[in-house]
C-alpha positions in Angstrom: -28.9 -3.0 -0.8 -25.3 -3.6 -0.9 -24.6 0.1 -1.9 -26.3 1.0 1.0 -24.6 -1.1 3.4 -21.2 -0.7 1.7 -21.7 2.9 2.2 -22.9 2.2 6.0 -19.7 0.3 6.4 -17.4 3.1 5.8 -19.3 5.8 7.1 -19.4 4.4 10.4 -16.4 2.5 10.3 -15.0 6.3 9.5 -16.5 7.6 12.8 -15.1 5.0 14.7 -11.6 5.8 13.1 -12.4 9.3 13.8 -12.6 8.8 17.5 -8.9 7.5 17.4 -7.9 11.1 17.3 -9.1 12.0 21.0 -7.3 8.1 21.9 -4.1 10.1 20.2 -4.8 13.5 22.0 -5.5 11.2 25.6 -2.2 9.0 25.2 0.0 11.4 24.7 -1.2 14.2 26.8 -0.8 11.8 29.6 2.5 10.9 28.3 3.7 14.0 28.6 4.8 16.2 31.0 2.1 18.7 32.4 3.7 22.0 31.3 3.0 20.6 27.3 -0.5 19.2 27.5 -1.9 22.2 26.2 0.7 22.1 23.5 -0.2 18.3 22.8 -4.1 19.0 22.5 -3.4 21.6 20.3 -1.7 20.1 18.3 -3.8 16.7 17.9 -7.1 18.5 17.1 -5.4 21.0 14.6 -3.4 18.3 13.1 -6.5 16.3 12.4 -8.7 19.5 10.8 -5.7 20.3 8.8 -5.3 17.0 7.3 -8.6 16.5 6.3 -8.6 19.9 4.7 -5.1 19.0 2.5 -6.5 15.5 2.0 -9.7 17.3 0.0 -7.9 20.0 -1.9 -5.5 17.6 -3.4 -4.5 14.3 -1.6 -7.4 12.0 -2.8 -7.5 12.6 -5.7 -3.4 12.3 -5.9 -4.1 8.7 -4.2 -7.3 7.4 -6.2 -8.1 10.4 -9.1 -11.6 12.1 -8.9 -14.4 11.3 -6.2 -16.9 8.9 -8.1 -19.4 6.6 -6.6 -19.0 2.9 -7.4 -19.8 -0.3 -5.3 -20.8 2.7 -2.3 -20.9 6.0 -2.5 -17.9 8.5 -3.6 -18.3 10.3 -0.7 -18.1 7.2 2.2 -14.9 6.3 0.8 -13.8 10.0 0.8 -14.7 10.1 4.6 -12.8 6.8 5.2 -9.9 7.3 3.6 -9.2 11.0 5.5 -9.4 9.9 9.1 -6.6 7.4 8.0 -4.7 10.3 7.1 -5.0 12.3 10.4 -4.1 9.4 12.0 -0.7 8.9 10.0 0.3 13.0 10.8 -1.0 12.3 15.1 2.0 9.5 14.8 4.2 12.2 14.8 2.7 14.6 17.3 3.9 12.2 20.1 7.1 11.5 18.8 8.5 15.2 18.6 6.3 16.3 21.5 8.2 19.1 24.1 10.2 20.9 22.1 8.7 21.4 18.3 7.1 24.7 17.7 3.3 24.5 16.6 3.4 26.3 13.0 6.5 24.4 12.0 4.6 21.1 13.0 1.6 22.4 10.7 3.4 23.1 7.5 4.7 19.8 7.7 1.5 17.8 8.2 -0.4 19.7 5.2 2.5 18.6 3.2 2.5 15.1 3.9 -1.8 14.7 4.2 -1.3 16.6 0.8 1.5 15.2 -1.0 3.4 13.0 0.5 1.2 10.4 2.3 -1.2 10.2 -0.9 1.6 9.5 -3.3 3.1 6.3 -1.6 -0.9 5.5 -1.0 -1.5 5.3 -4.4 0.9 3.2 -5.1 -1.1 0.2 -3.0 -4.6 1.3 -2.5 -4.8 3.1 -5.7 -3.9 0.3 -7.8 -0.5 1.8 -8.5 3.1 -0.5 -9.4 2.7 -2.1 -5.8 -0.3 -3.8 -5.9 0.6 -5.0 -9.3 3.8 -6.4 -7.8 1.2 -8.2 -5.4 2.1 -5.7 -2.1 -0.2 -6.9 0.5 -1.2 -3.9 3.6 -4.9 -4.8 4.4 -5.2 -1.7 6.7 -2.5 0.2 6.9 0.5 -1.4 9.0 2.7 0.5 6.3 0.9 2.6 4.2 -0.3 4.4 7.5 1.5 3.5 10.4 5.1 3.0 9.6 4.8 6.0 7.2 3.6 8.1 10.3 6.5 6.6 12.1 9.1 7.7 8.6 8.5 10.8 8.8 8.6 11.4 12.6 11.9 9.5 12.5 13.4 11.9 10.3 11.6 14.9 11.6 12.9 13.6 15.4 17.0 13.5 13.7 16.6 17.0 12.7 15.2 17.9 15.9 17.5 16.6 18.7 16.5 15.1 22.3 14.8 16.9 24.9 16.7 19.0 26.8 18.3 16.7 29.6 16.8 13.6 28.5 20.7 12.0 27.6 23.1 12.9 30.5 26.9 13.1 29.1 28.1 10.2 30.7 25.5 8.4 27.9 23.0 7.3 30.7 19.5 8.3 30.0 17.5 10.8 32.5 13.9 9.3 32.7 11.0 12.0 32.6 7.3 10.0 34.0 4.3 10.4 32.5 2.4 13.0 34.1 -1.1 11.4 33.5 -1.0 7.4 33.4 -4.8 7.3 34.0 -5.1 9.1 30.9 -2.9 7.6 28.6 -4.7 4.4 29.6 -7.8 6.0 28.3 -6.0 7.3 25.6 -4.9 4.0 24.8 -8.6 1.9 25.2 -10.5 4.5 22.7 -7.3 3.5 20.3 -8.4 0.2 20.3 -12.0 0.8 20.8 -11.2 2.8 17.2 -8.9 0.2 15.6 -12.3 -2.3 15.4 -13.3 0.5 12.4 -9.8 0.5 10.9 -9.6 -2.3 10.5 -13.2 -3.7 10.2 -14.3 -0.8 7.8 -11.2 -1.8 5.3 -13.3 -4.8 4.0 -14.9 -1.8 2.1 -18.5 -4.1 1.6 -20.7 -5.6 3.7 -23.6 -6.6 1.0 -23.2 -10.7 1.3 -22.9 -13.1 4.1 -19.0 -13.6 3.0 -18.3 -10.0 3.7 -20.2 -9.8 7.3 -17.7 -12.7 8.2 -14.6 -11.4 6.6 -15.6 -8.7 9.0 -15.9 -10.5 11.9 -12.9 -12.4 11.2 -11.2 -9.0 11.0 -12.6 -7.4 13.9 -11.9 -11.0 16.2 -8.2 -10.8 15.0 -7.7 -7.2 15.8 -8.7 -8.0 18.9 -6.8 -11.0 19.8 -3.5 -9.5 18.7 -4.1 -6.6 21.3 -4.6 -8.7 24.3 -1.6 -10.9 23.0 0.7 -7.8 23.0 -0.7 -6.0 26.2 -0.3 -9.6 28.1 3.4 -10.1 26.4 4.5 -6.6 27.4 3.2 -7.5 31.0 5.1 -10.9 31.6 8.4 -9.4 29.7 8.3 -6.4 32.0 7.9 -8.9 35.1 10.7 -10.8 33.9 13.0 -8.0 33.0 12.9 -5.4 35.7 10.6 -7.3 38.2 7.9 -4.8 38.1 5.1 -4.8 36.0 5.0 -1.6 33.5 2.2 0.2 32.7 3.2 2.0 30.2 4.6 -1.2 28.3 2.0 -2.4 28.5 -0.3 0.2 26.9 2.8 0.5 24.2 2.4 -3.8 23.6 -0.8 -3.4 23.1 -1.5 -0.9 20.4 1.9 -2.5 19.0 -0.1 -6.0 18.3 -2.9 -3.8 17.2 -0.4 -2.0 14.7 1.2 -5.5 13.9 -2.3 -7.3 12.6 -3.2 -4.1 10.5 -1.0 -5.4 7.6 -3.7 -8.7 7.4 -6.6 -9.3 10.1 -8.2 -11.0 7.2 -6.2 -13.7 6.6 -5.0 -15.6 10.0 -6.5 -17.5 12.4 -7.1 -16.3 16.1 -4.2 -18.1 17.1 -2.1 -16.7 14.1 -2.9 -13.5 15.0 -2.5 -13.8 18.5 1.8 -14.6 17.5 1.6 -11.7 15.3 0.6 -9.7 18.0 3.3 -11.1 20.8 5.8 -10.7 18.4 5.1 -7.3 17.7 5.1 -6.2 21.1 8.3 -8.0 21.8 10.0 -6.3 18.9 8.6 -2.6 20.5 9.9 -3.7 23.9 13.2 -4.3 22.2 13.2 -0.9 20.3 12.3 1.3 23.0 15.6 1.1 24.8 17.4 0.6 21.7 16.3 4.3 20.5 16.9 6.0 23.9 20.5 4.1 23.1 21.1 6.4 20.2 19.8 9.1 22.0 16.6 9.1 19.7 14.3 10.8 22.2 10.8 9.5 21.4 8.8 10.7 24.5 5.4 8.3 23.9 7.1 5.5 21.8 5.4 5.8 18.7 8.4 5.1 16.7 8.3 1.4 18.4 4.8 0.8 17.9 4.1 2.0 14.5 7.1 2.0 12.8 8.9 -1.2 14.0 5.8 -3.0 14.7 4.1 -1.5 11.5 7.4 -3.6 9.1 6.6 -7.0 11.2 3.0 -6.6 10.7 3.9 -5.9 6.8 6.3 -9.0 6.7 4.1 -11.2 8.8 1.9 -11.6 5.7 4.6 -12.7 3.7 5.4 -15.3 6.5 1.7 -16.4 7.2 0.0 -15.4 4.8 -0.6 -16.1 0.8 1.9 -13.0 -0.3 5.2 -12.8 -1.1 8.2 -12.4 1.6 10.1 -10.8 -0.7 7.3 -8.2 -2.3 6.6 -7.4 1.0 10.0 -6.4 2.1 10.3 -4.5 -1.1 7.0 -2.7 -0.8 8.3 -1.9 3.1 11.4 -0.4 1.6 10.0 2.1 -1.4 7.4 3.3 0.7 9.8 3.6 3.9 13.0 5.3 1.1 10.4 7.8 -0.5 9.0 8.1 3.1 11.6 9.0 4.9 13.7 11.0 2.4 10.9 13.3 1.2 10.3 13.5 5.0 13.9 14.8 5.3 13.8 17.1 2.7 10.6 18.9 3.6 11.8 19.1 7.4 15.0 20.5 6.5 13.6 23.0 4.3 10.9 24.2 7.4 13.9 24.7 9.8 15.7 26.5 7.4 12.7 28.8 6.9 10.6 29.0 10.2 12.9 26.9 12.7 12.0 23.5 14.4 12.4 24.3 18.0 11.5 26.1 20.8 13.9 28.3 22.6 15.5 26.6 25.8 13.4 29.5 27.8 10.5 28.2 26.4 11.0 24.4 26.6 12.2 24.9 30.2 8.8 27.0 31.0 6.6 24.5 29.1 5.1 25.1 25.9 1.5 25.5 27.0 2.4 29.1 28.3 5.2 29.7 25.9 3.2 29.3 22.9 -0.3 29.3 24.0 0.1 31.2 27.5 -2.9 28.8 29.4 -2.0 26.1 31.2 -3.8 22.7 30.8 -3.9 22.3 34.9 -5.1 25.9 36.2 -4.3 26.0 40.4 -5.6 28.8 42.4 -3.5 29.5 45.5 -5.0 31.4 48.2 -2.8 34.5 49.2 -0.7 34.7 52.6 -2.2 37.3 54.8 0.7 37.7 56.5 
Protein backbone atom coordinates (compact mmCIF):
# COMPACT_ATOMS: atom_id res chain seq x y z
CA UNK A 1 0.00 0.00 0.00
CA UNK A 2 2.67 2.49 0.47
CA UNK A 3 4.15 1.77 -2.95
CA UNK A 4 1.00 2.50 -4.31
CA UNK A 5 0.39 5.71 -2.69
CA UNK A 6 4.09 6.84 -2.94
CA UNK A 7 3.75 6.25 -6.55
CA UNK A 8 0.18 8.31 -6.46
CA UNK A 9 2.07 11.05 -4.77
CA UNK A 10 4.34 11.77 -7.51
CA UNK A 11 2.32 11.00 -10.30
CA UNK A 12 -0.07 13.46 -9.45
CA UNK A 13 2.01 15.73 -7.69
CA UNK A 14 3.92 15.59 -11.32
CA UNK A 15 0.63 16.67 -13.14
CA UNK A 16 0.10 19.41 -10.92
CA UNK A 17 3.85 20.58 -11.62
CA UNK A 18 3.08 20.05 -15.07
CA UNK A 19 0.36 22.58 -15.17
CA UNK A 20 2.96 25.23 -14.03
CA UNK A 21 4.12 25.29 -17.65
CA UNK A 22 0.84 26.97 -19.05
CA UNK A 23 1.13 29.46 -15.42
CA UNK A 24 4.79 30.16 -17.29
CA UNK A 25 3.31 30.44 -20.83
CA UNK A 26 0.18 32.84 -19.17
CA UNK A 27 2.69 35.20 -17.11
CA UNK A 28 4.83 35.95 -19.47
CA UNK A 29 2.75 36.23 -22.49
CA UNK A 30 0.97 38.83 -20.60
CA UNK A 31 4.12 40.38 -19.63
CA UNK A 32 5.09 40.90 -22.73
CA UNK A 33 4.36 43.06 -25.38
CA UNK A 34 1.70 41.84 -28.00
CA UNK A 35 3.91 41.65 -31.05
CA UNK A 36 6.03 38.61 -29.00
CA UNK A 37 3.26 36.54 -27.56
CA UNK A 38 3.43 34.17 -30.23
CA UNK A 39 7.13 34.04 -29.80
CA UNK A 40 6.58 33.47 -25.92
CA UNK A 41 4.08 30.49 -26.41
CA UNK A 42 6.27 29.08 -28.61
CA UNK A 43 8.72 28.94 -26.83
CA UNK A 44 7.20 27.75 -23.43
CA UNK A 45 5.49 24.60 -24.91
CA UNK A 46 8.69 23.64 -27.05
CA UNK A 47 10.92 24.42 -24.22
CA UNK A 48 8.91 22.01 -21.97
CA UNK A 49 8.74 18.94 -24.77
CA UNK A 50 12.28 19.45 -25.31
CA UNK A 51 13.36 19.15 -21.88
CA UNK A 52 11.61 16.18 -21.10
CA UNK A 53 12.95 14.60 -24.22
CA UNK A 54 16.99 15.61 -23.05
CA UNK A 55 15.96 14.76 -19.49
CA UNK A 56 15.20 10.87 -20.78
CA UNK A 57 18.05 10.40 -23.24
CA UNK A 58 20.56 11.35 -20.64
CA UNK A 59 19.82 13.77 -17.72
CA UNK A 60 18.33 11.20 -15.20
CA UNK A 61 20.28 9.01 -15.28
CA UNK A 62 23.38 11.73 -15.12
CA UNK A 63 21.39 12.98 -11.81
CA UNK A 64 20.26 9.58 -10.14
CA UNK A 65 21.90 6.52 -12.55
CA UNK A 66 19.49 3.99 -14.12
CA UNK A 67 15.54 4.12 -13.71
CA UNK A 68 14.73 1.38 -10.89
CA UNK A 69 11.70 1.02 -8.79
CA UNK A 70 12.22 1.31 -5.05
CA UNK A 71 9.93 2.67 -2.17
CA UNK A 72 7.41 3.74 -5.62
CA UNK A 73 7.79 3.09 -8.89
CA UNK A 74 10.92 3.98 -11.19
CA UNK A 75 8.82 5.49 -13.48
CA UNK A 76 6.72 8.13 -10.92
CA UNK A 77 9.92 9.46 -9.94
CA UNK A 78 11.05 9.70 -13.56
CA UNK A 79 7.78 11.77 -14.28
CA UNK A 80 8.48 13.94 -11.24
CA UNK A 81 11.74 14.74 -11.50
CA UNK A 82 11.26 16.02 -15.54
CA UNK A 83 8.53 18.59 -15.00
CA UNK A 84 11.08 20.14 -12.43
CA UNK A 85 13.32 20.41 -15.28
CA UNK A 86 11.00 22.21 -17.75
CA UNK A 87 10.36 24.40 -15.20
CA UNK A 88 14.09 25.40 -14.52
CA UNK A 89 14.70 26.04 -18.74
CA UNK A 90 10.77 28.35 -18.69
CA UNK A 91 12.88 30.60 -15.95
CA UNK A 92 14.70 31.66 -18.72
CA UNK A 93 12.12 32.12 -21.42
CA UNK A 94 10.89 35.29 -19.61
CA UNK A 95 13.96 36.62 -18.81
CA UNK A 96 15.52 36.92 -22.44
CA UNK A 97 12.01 37.32 -23.93
CA UNK A 98 11.82 40.06 -27.15
CA UNK A 99 14.87 39.79 -28.68
CA UNK A 100 16.38 35.97 -28.56
CA UNK A 101 15.96 34.00 -31.58
CA UNK A 102 13.93 30.61 -31.14
CA UNK A 103 16.65 27.85 -32.32
CA UNK A 104 19.40 29.52 -30.36
CA UNK A 105 17.04 29.44 -27.24
CA UNK A 106 16.50 25.57 -28.01
CA UNK A 107 20.09 24.36 -28.24
CA UNK A 108 20.57 25.94 -25.07
CA UNK A 109 17.77 24.30 -23.05
CA UNK A 110 18.56 20.62 -24.30
CA UNK A 111 21.98 21.40 -23.00
CA UNK A 112 21.18 22.32 -19.74
CA UNK A 113 17.77 19.68 -19.18
CA UNK A 114 20.67 17.33 -20.49
CA UNK A 115 23.76 18.20 -18.95
CA UNK A 116 23.94 20.88 -17.06
CA UNK A 117 20.91 21.02 -14.77
CA UNK A 118 21.33 17.08 -13.94
CA UNK A 119 24.97 17.48 -12.98
CA UNK A 120 24.60 20.17 -10.14
CA UNK A 121 21.25 17.93 -9.34
CA UNK A 122 23.07 15.14 -8.50
CA UNK A 123 25.16 16.59 -6.40
CA UNK A 124 22.00 17.15 -3.71
CA UNK A 125 19.14 14.95 -4.81
CA UNK A 126 21.38 12.24 -6.04
CA UNK A 127 23.18 11.79 -2.97
CA UNK A 128 26.28 13.39 -4.40
CA UNK A 129 29.34 15.58 -2.16
CA UNK A 130 26.44 18.08 -1.13
CA UNK A 131 24.15 16.21 0.69
CA UNK A 132 27.01 14.55 2.38
CA UNK A 133 28.14 18.08 3.38
CA UNK A 134 24.52 18.29 4.79
CA UNK A 135 23.12 20.80 1.81
CA UNK A 136 19.60 21.23 2.61
CA UNK A 137 16.99 22.31 -0.78
CA UNK A 138 13.71 20.47 0.07
CA UNK A 139 12.17 21.46 -3.37
CA UNK A 140 14.19 23.21 -5.30
CA UNK A 141 14.75 27.03 -4.27
CA UNK A 142 18.45 26.32 -5.76
CA UNK A 143 18.65 23.32 -7.35
CA UNK A 144 15.68 24.54 -9.64
CA UNK A 145 14.97 27.95 -9.27
CA UNK A 146 18.12 29.93 -8.84
CA UNK A 147 19.76 27.55 -11.39
CA UNK A 148 17.01 28.69 -13.85
CA UNK A 149 17.70 32.17 -12.85
CA UNK A 150 22.09 31.36 -13.44
CA UNK A 151 21.80 30.59 -16.51
CA UNK A 152 19.31 33.25 -17.73
CA UNK A 153 21.56 35.77 -15.93
CA UNK A 154 24.38 34.90 -17.96
CA UNK A 155 22.53 34.13 -21.13
CA UNK A 156 20.72 37.98 -20.54
CA UNK A 157 24.80 39.52 -20.24
CA UNK A 158 25.49 38.05 -23.51
CA UNK A 159 22.39 39.25 -24.96
CA UNK A 160 22.11 43.00 -24.13
CA UNK A 161 18.75 45.08 -23.23
CA UNK A 162 15.87 45.52 -25.42
CA UNK A 163 16.16 47.89 -27.82
CA UNK A 164 15.24 51.29 -26.07
CA UNK A 165 14.56 49.95 -22.78
CA UNK A 166 17.89 52.20 -21.25
CA UNK A 167 17.75 55.80 -22.69
CA UNK A 168 21.46 57.31 -22.80
CA UNK A 169 20.96 59.77 -20.21
CA UNK A 170 20.85 56.23 -17.94
CA UNK A 171 16.99 56.66 -17.24
CA UNK A 172 15.01 53.58 -17.99
CA UNK A 173 12.09 53.66 -20.78
CA UNK A 174 9.18 51.52 -19.13
CA UNK A 175 7.48 49.07 -21.70
CA UNK A 176 3.66 47.84 -19.84
CA UNK A 177 2.52 44.60 -19.93
CA UNK A 178 0.26 44.04 -22.63
CA UNK A 179 -2.00 41.47 -20.87
CA UNK A 180 -2.18 42.06 -16.87
CA UNK A 181 -5.40 39.87 -16.74
CA UNK A 182 -3.28 37.19 -18.03
CA UNK A 183 -0.31 37.28 -16.24
CA UNK A 184 -2.54 37.22 -13.14
CA UNK A 185 -3.78 33.90 -14.37
CA UNK A 186 -0.51 33.07 -15.29
CA UNK A 187 0.55 33.73 -11.94
CA UNK A 188 -2.61 31.75 -9.78
CA UNK A 189 -2.08 28.33 -11.94
CA UNK A 190 1.86 28.94 -10.61
CA UNK A 191 0.75 28.70 -7.32
CA UNK A 192 -2.16 26.42 -7.90
CA UNK A 193 1.03 24.19 -9.35
CA UNK A 194 3.57 25.03 -6.59
CA UNK A 195 1.05 22.92 -3.92
CA UNK A 196 2.65 19.63 -6.19
CA UNK A 197 6.18 21.05 -6.09
CA UNK A 198 6.36 21.30 -3.26
CA UNK A 199 3.79 18.73 -1.62
CA UNK A 200 4.89 15.89 -4.07
CA UNK A 201 8.77 16.38 -2.82
CA UNK A 202 7.86 14.44 0.49
CA UNK A 203 8.27 11.52 -2.11
CA UNK A 204 5.85 9.07 0.33
CA UNK A 205 2.66 9.26 1.54
CA UNK A 206 2.27 5.49 3.11
CA UNK A 207 2.03 6.62 7.08
CA UNK A 208 0.16 9.13 8.99
CA UNK A 209 3.66 11.06 9.47
CA UNK A 210 3.96 11.55 5.81
CA UNK A 211 0.16 12.79 5.05
CA UNK A 212 1.15 15.50 7.66
CA UNK A 213 4.55 16.39 6.57
CA UNK A 214 2.43 16.96 3.52
CA UNK A 215 0.06 19.08 4.83
CA UNK A 216 2.61 20.94 6.76
CA UNK A 217 4.27 21.50 3.40
CA UNK A 218 1.40 22.36 1.37
CA UNK A 219 -0.05 24.98 4.52
CA UNK A 220 3.56 26.65 4.39
CA UNK A 221 3.70 27.02 0.69
CA UNK A 222 0.72 28.66 1.01
CA UNK A 223 1.26 31.00 3.69
CA UNK A 224 4.50 32.28 2.34
CA UNK A 225 2.56 33.29 -0.98
CA UNK A 226 -0.04 35.38 0.67
CA UNK A 227 2.82 36.90 2.94
CA UNK A 228 4.79 38.05 -0.21
CA UNK A 229 1.70 39.07 -2.46
CA UNK A 230 0.45 41.22 0.77
CA UNK A 231 4.18 42.61 1.36
CA UNK A 232 4.65 43.64 -2.28
CA UNK A 233 1.16 45.36 -1.93
CA UNK A 234 1.84 47.60 1.20
CA UNK A 235 5.65 48.35 -0.04
CA UNK A 236 4.28 49.43 -3.35
CA UNK A 237 1.66 51.71 -1.41
CA UNK A 238 4.32 53.09 0.52
CA UNK A 239 6.80 53.62 -2.15
CA UNK A 240 5.17 55.11 -5.11
CA UNK A 241 1.58 55.58 -3.63
CA UNK A 242 -0.07 53.23 -5.91
CA UNK A 243 -0.70 49.85 -5.54
CA UNK A 244 1.26 47.60 -8.28
CA UNK A 245 -0.01 44.79 -9.75
CA UNK A 246 2.56 43.49 -11.22
CA UNK A 247 4.60 43.55 -7.79
CA UNK A 248 2.44 42.09 -6.55
CA UNK A 249 2.10 38.90 -8.73
CA UNK A 250 6.21 39.06 -8.73
CA UNK A 251 5.91 39.03 -4.36
CA UNK A 252 4.04 36.46 -4.51
CA UNK A 253 5.57 33.71 -6.55
CA UNK A 254 8.88 35.24 -4.81
CA UNK A 255 7.55 33.87 -1.17
CA UNK A 256 6.50 30.89 -3.05
CA UNK A 257 10.16 30.48 -4.53
CA UNK A 258 11.57 31.55 -1.03
CA UNK A 259 9.79 28.50 1.07
CA UNK A 260 10.85 25.88 -1.68
CA UNK A 261 14.27 25.53 0.01
CA UNK A 262 12.18 24.02 3.36
CA UNK A 263 8.23 24.04 3.60
CA UNK A 264 8.81 21.16 5.84
CA UNK A 265 10.44 22.50 8.55
CA UNK A 266 8.82 25.95 9.84
CA UNK A 267 5.92 26.91 11.30
CA UNK A 268 3.09 28.93 9.54
CA UNK A 269 4.28 31.96 11.07
CA UNK A 270 8.04 31.05 10.16
CA UNK A 271 7.16 30.68 6.81
CA UNK A 272 5.01 33.50 6.48
CA UNK A 273 8.68 35.84 7.37
CA UNK A 274 10.33 33.78 4.80
CA UNK A 275 7.97 34.66 2.50
CA UNK A 276 7.93 38.73 3.33
CA UNK A 277 11.29 38.70 3.23
CA UNK A 278 11.67 37.24 0.00
CA UNK A 279 9.43 39.45 -1.64
CA UNK A 280 11.10 42.42 -0.11
CA UNK A 281 14.46 41.31 -1.39
CA UNK A 282 12.72 40.93 -5.23
CA UNK A 283 11.16 44.38 -4.73
CA UNK A 284 14.68 45.59 -3.97
CA UNK A 285 16.33 43.71 -7.00
CA UNK A 286 13.97 44.64 -9.63
CA UNK A 287 15.08 48.28 -9.81
CA UNK A 288 18.47 47.36 -8.95
CA UNK A 289 18.88 45.23 -12.32
CA UNK A 290 17.09 47.84 -14.58
CA UNK A 291 20.15 50.03 -12.71
CA UNK A 292 22.76 48.00 -14.52
CA UNK A 293 20.82 47.99 -17.43
CA UNK A 294 20.10 44.18 -16.89
CA UNK A 295 16.83 44.11 -18.92
CA UNK A 296 14.70 41.35 -17.35
CA UNK A 297 11.23 41.99 -19.00
CA UNK A 298 9.03 39.60 -16.43
CA UNK A 299 11.39 39.62 -13.36
CA UNK A 300 12.30 36.23 -13.06
CA UNK A 301 15.81 36.95 -12.22
CA UNK A 302 14.24 38.68 -8.77
CA UNK A 303 11.94 35.99 -7.99
CA UNK A 304 13.98 32.90 -8.61
CA UNK A 305 17.25 33.76 -8.44
CA UNK A 306 17.50 36.32 -5.57
CA UNK A 307 14.61 34.94 -3.74
CA UNK A 308 15.66 31.29 -4.62
CA UNK A 309 19.47 32.12 -2.28
CA UNK A 310 17.16 33.61 0.67
CA UNK A 311 14.94 30.66 0.55
CA UNK A 312 18.32 28.43 0.46
CA UNK A 313 19.86 30.51 3.45
CA UNK A 314 16.64 30.76 5.39
CA UNK A 315 17.13 27.12 6.29
CA UNK A 316 20.33 27.70 7.66
CA UNK A 317 18.79 30.65 9.74
CA UNK A 318 15.52 28.69 10.84
CA UNK A 319 16.00 25.70 10.33
CA UNK A 320 18.30 22.54 11.69
CA UNK A 321 21.06 23.04 8.71
CA UNK A 322 24.07 24.77 8.54
CA UNK A 323 24.35 28.64 7.60
CA UNK A 324 27.57 28.06 6.31
CA UNK A 325 26.85 24.62 4.13
CA UNK A 326 24.11 26.45 2.85
CA UNK A 327 25.88 29.37 1.51
CA UNK A 328 28.50 26.97 0.13
CA UNK A 329 26.09 24.69 -1.57
CA UNK A 330 24.43 28.21 -3.05
CA UNK A 331 27.84 29.11 -4.33
CA UNK A 332 29.05 25.64 -6.26
CA UNK A 333 25.82 25.17 -7.69
CA UNK A 334 25.41 29.02 -8.64
CA UNK A 335 29.83 29.00 -9.95
CA UNK A 336 29.29 25.77 -12.05
CA UNK A 337 25.76 27.28 -12.92
CA UNK A 338 26.59 30.22 -14.18
CA UNK A 339 29.96 29.64 -15.80
CA UNK A 340 28.93 26.50 -17.83
CA UNK A 341 25.97 28.78 -18.60
CA UNK A 342 28.43 31.21 -20.08
CA UNK A 343 30.33 29.03 -21.86
CA UNK A 344 27.56 27.18 -23.71
CA UNK A 345 25.86 30.66 -24.51
CA UNK A 346 28.95 32.01 -25.94
CA UNK A 347 29.65 29.13 -27.97
CA UNK A 348 25.65 29.33 -29.59
CA UNK A 349 26.24 32.96 -30.56
CA UNK A 350 29.36 32.31 -32.03
CA UNK A 351 27.69 29.58 -34.04
CA UNK A 352 23.94 30.42 -34.74
CA UNK A 353 23.69 34.08 -33.15
CA UNK A 354 21.58 35.15 -30.06
CA UNK A 355 19.57 37.86 -31.48
CA UNK A 356 17.16 38.95 -33.68
CA UNK A 357 17.83 41.57 -36.17
CA UNK A 358 16.67 45.19 -35.09
CA UNK A 359 14.02 44.84 -38.27
CA UNK A 360 12.72 42.00 -36.60
CA UNK A 361 12.65 43.03 -32.90
CA UNK A 362 11.09 46.30 -34.07
CA UNK A 363 8.27 44.28 -36.13
CA UNK A 364 7.72 41.79 -33.26
CA UNK A 365 8.91 38.36 -33.29
CA UNK A 366 5.61 36.57 -33.77
CA UNK A 367 5.66 37.63 -37.58
CA UNK A 368 9.40 37.74 -37.85
CA UNK A 369 9.97 34.26 -36.84
CA UNK A 370 6.68 32.71 -36.94
CA UNK A 371 4.70 35.13 -39.43
CA UNK A 372 1.04 34.79 -37.28
CA UNK A 373 0.19 37.10 -34.92
CA UNK A 374 -1.10 36.06 -31.45
CA UNK A 375 -4.02 38.94 -31.73
CA UNK A 376 -5.48 38.54 -35.40
CA UNK A 377 -7.69 42.06 -36.26
CA UNK A 378 -9.81 42.15 -39.28
CA UNK A 379 -10.34 45.71 -40.62
CA UNK A 380 -13.08 46.39 -42.84
CA UNK A 381 -11.92 48.15 -46.12
CA UNK A 382 -12.68 52.00 -46.98
CA UNK A 383 -15.06 52.07 -49.86
CA UNK A 384 -14.03 55.28 -50.62
Amino acid sequence: MEYILSTFLLLFSGILVFFMAAGFSMLEAGMVRTKNTTAILTKNICLYSLSCLAFFVCGYFLMYGPMSDGDHAGTSDFFFQVVFVATAASIISGTIAERMKFWPFMVFVAILAGVIYPIQGSWTWGGGFLSEMGFSDFAGSTIVHSVGGWAALAGVLLLGARTGKYKEDGTVNYIPPSNLPLATLGTFVLWFGWFGFNGGSQLAMGTKEDVNAIANVILNTNMAACAGAVLAAIATQLLYKKVDLTMILNGALAGLVSITAGPDYPTMTTAILIGAIGSSLCLIAIPLLDKVKIDDPVGALSVHLVAGVWGTLAVGIFGEASLLTQLQGILIIGGFTFISSLVVWKVIQLVMGLRVSLEDETQGIDIAEFGISAYSMEYKENPA
